[in-house]
N, C-alpha and C positions, 0 to 999 in steps of 0.2 A: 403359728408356732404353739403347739399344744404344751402348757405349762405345768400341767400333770394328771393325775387321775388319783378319784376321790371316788373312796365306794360306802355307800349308805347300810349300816348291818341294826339290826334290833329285833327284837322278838316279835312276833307276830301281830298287828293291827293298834302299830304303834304311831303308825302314822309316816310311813319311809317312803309311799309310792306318791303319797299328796306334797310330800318334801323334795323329793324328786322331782317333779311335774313344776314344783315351783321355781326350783335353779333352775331348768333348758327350758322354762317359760312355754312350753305345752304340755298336751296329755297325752304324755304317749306309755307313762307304765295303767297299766289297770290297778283304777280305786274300787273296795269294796270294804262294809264294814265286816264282812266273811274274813276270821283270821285265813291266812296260809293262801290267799287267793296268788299272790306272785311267787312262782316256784321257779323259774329262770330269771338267772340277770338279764338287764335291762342294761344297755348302755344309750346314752347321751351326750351331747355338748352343750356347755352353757360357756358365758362369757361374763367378767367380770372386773370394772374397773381397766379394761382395756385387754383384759389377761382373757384367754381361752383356757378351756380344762375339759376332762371328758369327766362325766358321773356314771357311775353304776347301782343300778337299785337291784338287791338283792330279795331273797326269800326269808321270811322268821326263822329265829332257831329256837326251839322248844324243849323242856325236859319233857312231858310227855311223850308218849309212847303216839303219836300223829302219824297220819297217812305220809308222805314226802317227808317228812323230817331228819332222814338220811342226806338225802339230794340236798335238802335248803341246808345245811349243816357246811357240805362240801362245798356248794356255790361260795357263801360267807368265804371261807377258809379262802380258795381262790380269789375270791375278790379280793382281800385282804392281804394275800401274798401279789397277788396286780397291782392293788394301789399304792400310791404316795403318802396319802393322807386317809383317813377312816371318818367318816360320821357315824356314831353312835345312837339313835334314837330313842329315848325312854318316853312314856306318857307321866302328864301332870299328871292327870285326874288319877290313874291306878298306885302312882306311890313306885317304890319298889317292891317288884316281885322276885321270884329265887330262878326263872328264866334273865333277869336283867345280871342279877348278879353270876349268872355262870357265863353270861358275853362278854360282863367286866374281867372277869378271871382268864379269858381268851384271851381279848383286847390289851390285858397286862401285860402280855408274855409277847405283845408283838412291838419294835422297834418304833413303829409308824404315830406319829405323830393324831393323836386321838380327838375327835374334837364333838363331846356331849352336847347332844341336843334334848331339850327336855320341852317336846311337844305337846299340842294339845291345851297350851293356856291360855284359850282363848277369852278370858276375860280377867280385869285388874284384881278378882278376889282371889282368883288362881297363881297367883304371882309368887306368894311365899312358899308353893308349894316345892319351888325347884331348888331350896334351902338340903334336904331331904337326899337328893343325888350326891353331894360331895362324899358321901358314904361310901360312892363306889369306887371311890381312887381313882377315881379316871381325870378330874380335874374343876377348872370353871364350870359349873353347867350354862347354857344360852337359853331366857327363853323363846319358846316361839309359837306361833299359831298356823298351823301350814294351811289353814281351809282361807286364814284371813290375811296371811301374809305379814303377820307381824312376826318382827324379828327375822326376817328374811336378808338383810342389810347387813346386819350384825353376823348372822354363819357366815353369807357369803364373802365376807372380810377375813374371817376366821382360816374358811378355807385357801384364799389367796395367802394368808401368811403361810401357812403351813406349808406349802412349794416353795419356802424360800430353802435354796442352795439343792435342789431337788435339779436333778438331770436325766433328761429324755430323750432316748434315741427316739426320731418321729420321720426320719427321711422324707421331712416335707416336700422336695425336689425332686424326688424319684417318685416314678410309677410303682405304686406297690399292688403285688396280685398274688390272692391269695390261692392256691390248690386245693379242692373239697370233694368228699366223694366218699362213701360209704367203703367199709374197709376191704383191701387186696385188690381194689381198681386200678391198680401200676400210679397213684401221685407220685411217691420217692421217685419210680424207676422216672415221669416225665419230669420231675426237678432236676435228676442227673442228666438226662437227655439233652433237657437247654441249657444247661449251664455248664455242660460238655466233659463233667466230672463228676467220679461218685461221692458225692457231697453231703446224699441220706443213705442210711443203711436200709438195703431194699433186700425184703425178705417174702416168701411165700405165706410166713406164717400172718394170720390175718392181726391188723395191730401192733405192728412192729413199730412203726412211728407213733409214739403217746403225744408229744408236747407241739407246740408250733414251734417250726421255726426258720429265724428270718435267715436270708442270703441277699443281700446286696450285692449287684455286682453290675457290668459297664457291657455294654453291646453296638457298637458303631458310634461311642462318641455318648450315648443314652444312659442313664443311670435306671437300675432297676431293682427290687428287692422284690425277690420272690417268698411268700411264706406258706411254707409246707405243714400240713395240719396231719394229725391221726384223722382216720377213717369213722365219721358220723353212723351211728346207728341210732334205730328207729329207738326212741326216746323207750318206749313199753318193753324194749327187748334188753337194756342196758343192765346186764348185773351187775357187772363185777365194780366196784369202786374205780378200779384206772381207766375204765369203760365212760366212768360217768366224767370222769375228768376228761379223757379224749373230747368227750360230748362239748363240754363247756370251752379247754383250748381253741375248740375248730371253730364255734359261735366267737369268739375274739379274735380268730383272725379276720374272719368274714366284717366285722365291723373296722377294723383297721386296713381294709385293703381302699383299693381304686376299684377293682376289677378282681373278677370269680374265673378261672375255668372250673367248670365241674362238669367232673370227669366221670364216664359211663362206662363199665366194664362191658368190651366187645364180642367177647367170651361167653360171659353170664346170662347177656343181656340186660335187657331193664328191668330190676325188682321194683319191689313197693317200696322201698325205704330208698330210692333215689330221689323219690316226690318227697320225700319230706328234706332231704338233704340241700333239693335242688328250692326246694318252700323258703327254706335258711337267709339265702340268697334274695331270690325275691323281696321277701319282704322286708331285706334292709335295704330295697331300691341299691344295688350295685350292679354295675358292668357286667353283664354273665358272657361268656362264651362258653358254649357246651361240647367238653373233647367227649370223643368217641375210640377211644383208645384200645390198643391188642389188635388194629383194624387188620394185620398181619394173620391171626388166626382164623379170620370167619369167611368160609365157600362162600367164594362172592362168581357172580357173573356179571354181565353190564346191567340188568334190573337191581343188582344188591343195593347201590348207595342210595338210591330214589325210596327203594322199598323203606331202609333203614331211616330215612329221613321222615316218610310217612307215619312209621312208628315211632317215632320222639314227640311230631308236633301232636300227635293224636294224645300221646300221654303225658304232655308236659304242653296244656296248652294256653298257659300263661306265662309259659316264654317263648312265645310265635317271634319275639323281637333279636332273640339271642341264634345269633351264628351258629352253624354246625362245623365243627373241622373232624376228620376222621385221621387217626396217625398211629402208629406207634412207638410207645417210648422204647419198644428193644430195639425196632433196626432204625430207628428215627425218621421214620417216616414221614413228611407231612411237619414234623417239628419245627423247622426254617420258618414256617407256616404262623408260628402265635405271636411269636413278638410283633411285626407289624401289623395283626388284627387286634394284639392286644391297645399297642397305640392307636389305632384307630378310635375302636367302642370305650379308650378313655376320652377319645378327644369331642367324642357324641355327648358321652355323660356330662362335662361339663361343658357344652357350647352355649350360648346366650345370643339368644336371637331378637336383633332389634323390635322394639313394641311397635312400629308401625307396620313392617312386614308380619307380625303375626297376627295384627288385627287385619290385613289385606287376606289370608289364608282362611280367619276363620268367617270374615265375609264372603267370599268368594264360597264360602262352604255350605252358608246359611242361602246363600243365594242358588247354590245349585241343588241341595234340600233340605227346605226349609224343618226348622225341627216338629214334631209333631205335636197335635192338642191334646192336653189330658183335663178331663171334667171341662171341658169348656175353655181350659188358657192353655196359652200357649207362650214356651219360650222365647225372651228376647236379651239377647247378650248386647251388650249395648258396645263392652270393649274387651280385650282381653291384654293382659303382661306377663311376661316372666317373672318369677321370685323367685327363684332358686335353680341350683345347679348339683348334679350328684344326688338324686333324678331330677332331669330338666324338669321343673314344674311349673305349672302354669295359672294363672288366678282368673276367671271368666266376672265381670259383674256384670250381672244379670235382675231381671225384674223377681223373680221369686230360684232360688237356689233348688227346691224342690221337685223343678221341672226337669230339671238336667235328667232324664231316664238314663239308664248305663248304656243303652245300645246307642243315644245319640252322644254320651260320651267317649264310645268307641269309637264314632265315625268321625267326631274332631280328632280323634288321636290317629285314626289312617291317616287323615289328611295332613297333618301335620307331619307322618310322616314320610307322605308322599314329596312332600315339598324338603322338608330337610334330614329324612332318610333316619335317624338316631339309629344306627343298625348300634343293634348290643346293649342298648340302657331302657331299661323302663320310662314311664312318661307318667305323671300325674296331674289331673286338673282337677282343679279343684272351683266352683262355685261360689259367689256371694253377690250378696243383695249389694246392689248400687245405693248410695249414700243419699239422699234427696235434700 
């Protein structure tokens, strides 16, 4: 049960992505002492005192006249209308600057329970310096050291209050799946399709749907929520301001789903800015099925589906794993079609497969070809286990991790899923040194 969402805002290399990295306990925003280096949100989960939360690490906001500082500007804003709760990030060592003081002046005017961090004091002489922030009205300041982890106890306490009486719709019990897809690809029209009623306003005009949004609703007994996003364009091409918010709504539904269709207009064909739409997905390891939708309009004979299938995996070939369905949402074609593939590639992404059967798999694997020598060594996995689910992931220990080439980490991943098939989720293995 996710008990709310906290979004990290502060001026540029103040310390928000090492602050970040420290609540979800990895590195998954990028550190850099380069101000403006994180220009999209970042979301995560961390846990705390038994509580779960999701975090968002956002982009700096700047009065200068900076490259991105439109974009980083608007991300804030939306994080801040997203979350429950705010972390504020200021540095000891700079003092205040008249960037901090125009976040406090934001920060005032929002409802949300605020909670200053004043980073960077990594040592006991730097302690009086966070005396200095109560200046900004924003409140207590915490100190902390996000490189050394001190005070990392005291925010995260911070933030568990601050959910208090906080309410979240989270439909942990249903399948949620999100619809993605560069804009005028028929999403609306295949939301109305399955849900049997015009439920999104579906327009010719490209971007008619701006915001995400959820439908909940029940299919043989099954609980479902579907959430329908505006149409992803290529990040370089994005003018308009509601363009860039589309941008960011559809990156938040893609993190709050189970499972992706994205959808390929059949008409158009495949553009360039499908690969980055369809990238989205990917790389937050989610469920993908890929519609091929309008399949109604395009001269087909009996070579079209194979030809058309040819051309997906040639151009999307980091999703060899994700299903093809062809349909369409006007005569509905094929629609009867997603729900039970969607249940399916949810019930891949999170299966967990006993550790003695998948060290049986990846012997039998090594056995039939053995991994190959580089500089004179050669790999030996000694065991391997599951950690994780939503994408199945996997932990090899191994005599040196370095060895793993990617092409023999490929072929542990056919074999794996030769044996238990994952149709529709991505697979991750990951290497480490055995402990001696």
């Amino acid at each position: 049960m996710i008990q709310g969402i906290c979004a990290i805002v502060g001026r540029p290399n103040v310390g928000k992505s090492t602050v970040f990295n420290r609540i979800i306990g990895e590195k998954k925003s990028i550190v850099e002492d380069t101000p403006g280096v994180t220009r999209d949100r970042i979301y995560g989960k961390a846990e705390w005192l038994t509580k779960e939360f999701r975090v968002i690490d956002t982009g700096g906001i700047q009065l200068a006249d900076q490259p991105f500082q439109e974009e980083i500007k608007m991300q804030v804003e939306i994080a801040m209308e997203e979350a429950d709760s705010i972390i504020f990030v200021v540095s000891g060592k700079d003092g205040i600057t008249r960037d901090d003081e125009y976040i406090a002046s934001l920060l005032r005017k929002s409802s949300k329970p605020i909670i200053l961090i004043v980073n960077k004091i990594d040592d006991t002489q730097l302690i009086n310096n966070i005396y200095e922030f109560y200046n900004l009205g924003i409140g207590d300041p915490i100190a902390l050291s996000g490189i050394h982890g001190i005070g990392i106890g005291d925010m995260l306490d911070s933030i568990i209050h601050s959910f208090e009486g906080c309410t979240r719709k989270t439909y942990d019990e249903m399948t949620k799946f999100a619809i993605i897809g560069r804009p005028n690809v028929g999403k609306s029209s295949l939301v109305n399709a399955i849900l049997n009623q015009d439920r999104v306003i579906v327009s010719d005009i490209e971007g008619t749907t701006r915001d995400a949004v959820d439908t909940p609703f029940k299919r043989e007994g099954k609980e479902y929520v579907v959430i329908d996003t505006a149409g992803i364009r290529k990040r370089g091409k994005v003018y308009e301001n509601i363009e860039r918010y589309s941008v960011m709504r559809a990156m938040s539904a893609i993190e709050r789903s189970d499972v992706v269709l994205f959808v390929i207009d059949g008409e158009a064909g495949i553009r360039e800015q499908d690969k980055h739409v369809a990238g989205y997905a990917h790389e937050a390891g989610k469920a993908i099925i890929i519609v091929y939708n309008k399949w109604d309009t395009v001269d087909k004979d009996e070579v079209t589906m194979n030809d058309v299938e040819k051309e997906i995996r040639k151009q999307f070939m980091y999703l060899s794993y994700a299903p093809i369905v062809y349909v369409s949402a006007t005569t509905k074609q094929r629609v009867n079609t997603l729900l039970p593939l969607i249940d399916e590639v949810h019930d891949y992404s999170v299966l967990r497969i006993q550790t003695n059967v998948i060290n049986e798999v990846i012997l039998d694997a090594q056995l039939m070809t053995p991994p190959p020598t580089h500089s004179g060594a050669r790999l030996k996995i000694y065991y391997a286990s599951q950690v994780a689910v939503s994408p199945p992931t996997f932990v090899l220990f191994v005599n040196t991790p370095l060895l793993l080439h990617f092409s023999y980490n490929r072929f542990l991943e056919n074999k794996l899923r030769d044996a238990f098939s994952f149709n529709g989720t991505t697979i991750r293995i990951l290497a480490r040194e055995r402990e001696r």
